[in-house]
N, C-alpha and C positions, 0 to 999 in steps of 0.2 A: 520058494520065492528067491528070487535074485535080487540083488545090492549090489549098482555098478559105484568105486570106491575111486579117489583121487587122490594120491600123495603131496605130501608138503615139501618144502624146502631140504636139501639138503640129497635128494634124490637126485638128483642131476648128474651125468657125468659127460664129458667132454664126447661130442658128436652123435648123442641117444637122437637126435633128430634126422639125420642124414636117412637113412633108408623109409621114412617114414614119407618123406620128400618127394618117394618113387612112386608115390600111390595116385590114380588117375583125378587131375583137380588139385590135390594136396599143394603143388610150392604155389599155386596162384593163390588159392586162398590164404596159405600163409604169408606171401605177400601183399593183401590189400591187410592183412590184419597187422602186418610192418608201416602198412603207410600210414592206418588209421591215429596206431600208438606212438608212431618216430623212433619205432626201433626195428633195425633190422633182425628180424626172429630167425629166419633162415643162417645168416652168415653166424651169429652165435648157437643156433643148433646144429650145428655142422662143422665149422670150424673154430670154437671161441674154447681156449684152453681151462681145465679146471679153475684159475685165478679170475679168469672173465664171466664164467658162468658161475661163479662164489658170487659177485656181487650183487646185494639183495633187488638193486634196479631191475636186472636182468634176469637174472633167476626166476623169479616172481612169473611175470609175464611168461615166458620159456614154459612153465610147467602149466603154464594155463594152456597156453597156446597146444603143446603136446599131447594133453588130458584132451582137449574138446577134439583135437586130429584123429586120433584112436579111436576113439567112442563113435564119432562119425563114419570111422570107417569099417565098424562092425554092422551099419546097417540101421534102417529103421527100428529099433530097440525101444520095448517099456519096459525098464525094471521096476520090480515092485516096492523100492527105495534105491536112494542115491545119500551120499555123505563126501568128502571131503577132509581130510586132515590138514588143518591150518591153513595155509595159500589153496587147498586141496579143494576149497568150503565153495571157494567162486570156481571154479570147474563144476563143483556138482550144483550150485546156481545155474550152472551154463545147462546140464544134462536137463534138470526141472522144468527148462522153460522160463525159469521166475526174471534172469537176462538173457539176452540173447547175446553170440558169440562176442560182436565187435562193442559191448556195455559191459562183459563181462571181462575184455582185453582193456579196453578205456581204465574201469574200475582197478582192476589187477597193476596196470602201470603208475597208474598214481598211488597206491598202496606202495607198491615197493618202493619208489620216490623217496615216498615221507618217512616209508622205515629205514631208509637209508639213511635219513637225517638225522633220524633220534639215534641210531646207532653208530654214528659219527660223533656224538656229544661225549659220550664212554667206552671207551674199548670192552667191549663186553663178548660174550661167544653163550657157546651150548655144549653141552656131552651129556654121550646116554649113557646110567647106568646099564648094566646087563646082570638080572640076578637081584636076591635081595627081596627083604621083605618090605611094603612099606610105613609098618608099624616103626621100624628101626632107619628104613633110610628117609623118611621124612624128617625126624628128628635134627639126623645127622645134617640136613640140608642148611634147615634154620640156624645151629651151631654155624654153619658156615656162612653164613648169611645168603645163600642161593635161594633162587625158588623153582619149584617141582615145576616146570613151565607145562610141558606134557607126559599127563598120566596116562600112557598107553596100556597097558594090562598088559596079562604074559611076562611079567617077571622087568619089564622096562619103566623107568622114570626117566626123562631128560630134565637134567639142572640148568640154571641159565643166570647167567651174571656178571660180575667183571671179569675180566682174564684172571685177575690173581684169586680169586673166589675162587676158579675153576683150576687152577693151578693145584691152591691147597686140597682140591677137593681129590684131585689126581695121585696126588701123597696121603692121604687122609681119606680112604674108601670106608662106606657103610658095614657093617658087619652082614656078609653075606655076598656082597659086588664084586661079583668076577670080574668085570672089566668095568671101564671108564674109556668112553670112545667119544675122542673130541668131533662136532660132527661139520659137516662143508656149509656152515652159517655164518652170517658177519655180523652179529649183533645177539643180545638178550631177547630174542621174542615171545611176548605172550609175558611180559613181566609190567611193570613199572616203568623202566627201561625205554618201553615203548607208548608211553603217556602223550608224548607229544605228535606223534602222527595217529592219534584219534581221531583229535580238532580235524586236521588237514583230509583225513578220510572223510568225513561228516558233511564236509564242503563239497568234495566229489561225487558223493551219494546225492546230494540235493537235484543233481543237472538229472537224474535216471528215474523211471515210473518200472518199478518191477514188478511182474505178474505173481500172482500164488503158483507156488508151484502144484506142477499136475503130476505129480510122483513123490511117495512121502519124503520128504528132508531131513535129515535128523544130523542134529545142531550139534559142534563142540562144546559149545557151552556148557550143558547139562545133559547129553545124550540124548533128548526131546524129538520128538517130532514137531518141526513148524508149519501153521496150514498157511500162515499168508506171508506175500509177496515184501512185504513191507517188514515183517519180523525177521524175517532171512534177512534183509538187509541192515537192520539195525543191531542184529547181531553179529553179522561181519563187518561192522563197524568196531563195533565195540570187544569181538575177542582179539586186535591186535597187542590188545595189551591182556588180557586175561589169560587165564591156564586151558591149553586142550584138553578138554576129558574124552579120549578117544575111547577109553576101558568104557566109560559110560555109553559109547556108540554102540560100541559091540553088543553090549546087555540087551540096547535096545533092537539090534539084531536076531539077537536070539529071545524075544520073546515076541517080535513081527513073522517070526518061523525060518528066517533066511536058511537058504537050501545053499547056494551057491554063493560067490564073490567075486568080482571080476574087479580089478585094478588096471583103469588103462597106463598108459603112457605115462611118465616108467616105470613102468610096475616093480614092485620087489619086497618093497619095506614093510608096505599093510598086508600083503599075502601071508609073510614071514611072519606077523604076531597075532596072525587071525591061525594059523595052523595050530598055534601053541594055545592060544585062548578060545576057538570054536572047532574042537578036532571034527565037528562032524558035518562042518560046512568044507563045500567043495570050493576051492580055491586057482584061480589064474590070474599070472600077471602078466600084461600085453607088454612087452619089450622090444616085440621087433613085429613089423605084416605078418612074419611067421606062425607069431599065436594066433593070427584073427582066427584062422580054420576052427580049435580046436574052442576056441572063444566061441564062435557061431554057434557052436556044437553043446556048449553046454547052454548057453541063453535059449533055444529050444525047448531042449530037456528042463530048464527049471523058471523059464519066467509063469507070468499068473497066466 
């Protein structure tokens, strides 16, 4: 079975769009998908320097936009599940069918919006640990007043809080954390932190009618499978403030059978902790048209 997978925030790096752009249809439809949300997607996936694609407005949208580009460009594709990490979650909304592309770009731009807002209220950030157990770096977190925002499995926790939380946290490592890697976020997400663009997400949610998705979904929230249209969305309402449990994704990967993993656009970050936590899923991440070949190749070999 195959799981097409979508990255979150922080995956972005300065011009990951440009060649993507070259693909036949590709800048037109990413420009009605500029006109639709008021932001130019093209000139910030191509030319908008790491500080411009950090801020969470922009970002947000960028990795939607890039996720549904990729995926599209692998071809009529059913996988036999679809997930998302964080921002990641309305991409794989977009793959299910449950929004379609320019509901899932609307949603995603008023998302970042409002988490811009609350993350403008406190200087607050993110860093992963790498390493560690989290019997012990849980603890340590609380000590510090942080919260474990994303439980990724494979030896990874991200912390999330104010800069000086993360500060101390940088001085003061868990017993076992080889590094502390501050990461390309502009805010606490998936905390508290982000209480107040709930409300304002919950508002934006109202104007949209989403379908059940027609490929199983499976939720951060609790690594679940969701069957209806209406619970995907209520749950990406509501985890912008809640913790990722992506380790709980994966479980429910390996116990749906998944064979393979495809991370489109930009791929890197869920490949890299699916190697270490599913050594016996086969793994690609779409980074440039270059993968699509070898992308086609294994969605043959391993969908239903």
């Amino acid at each position: 079975m195959l799981v097409l997978v979508a990255p979150g925030q922080g995956a972005q790096t300065p011009g990951f769009l440009t060649p993507w752009l070259d693909l036949p249809g590709a800048a037109d439809r990413v420009a009605a998908w500029s006109e639709a949300i008021g932001l130019d997607l093209a000139h910030y996936g191509t030319q908008g320097d790491a500080d411009a694609i950090r801020d969470t407005a922009v970002a947000q949208p960028l990795l939607v936009a890039a996720g549904l580009l990729s995926a599209a460009a692998l071809g009529d594709i059913t996988p036999g599940a679809v997930a998302g990490h964080s921002v990641g979650e309305i991409t794989a909304a977009g793959f299910a069918g449950v929004l379609d592309d320019t509901a899932a770009l609307t949603l995603v731009r008023k998302r970042g919006l409002a988490m811009a807002e609350a993350a403008a209220i406190t200087p607050t950030g993110m860093s992963a640990l790498l390493g560690g157990e989290p019997s012990t770096t849980l603890p340590h977190l609380e000590k510090l007043g942080l919260t474990p925002a994303n439980v990724n499995g494979a030896g990874q926790i991200v912390a999330a809080g104010t800069l000086e939380q993360l500060a101390a946290l940088a001085e003061d490592k868990p017993e076992g954390v080889r590094r502390v890697v501050p990461l390309k976020v502009a805010g606490a997400f998936h905390t508290h932190h982000m209480a107040p663009a709930v409300d304002r997400l919950a508002e934006a949610a109202e104007a949209l009618t989403p379908a059940d998705p027609r490929v199983t979904y499976v939720s951060n929230k609790d690594g679940q499978a969701v069957a209806t249209g209406s619970e995907v969305l209520q749950r990406l309402i509501g985890q912008v403030a809640n913790p990722v449990r992506w380790d709980l994704c994966m479980e429910t990967f390996e116990k749906l059978g998944v064979t393979a993993l495809i991370e489109v656009c930009p791929g890197g970050t869920l490949t890299g902790i699916a190697k270490r936590a599913l050594p016996d899923v086969r793994t690609l991440a779409l980074k440039t048209p270059d993968d699509l070949d070898a992308a086609r190749a294994l969605v043959a070999e391993h969908s239903a």
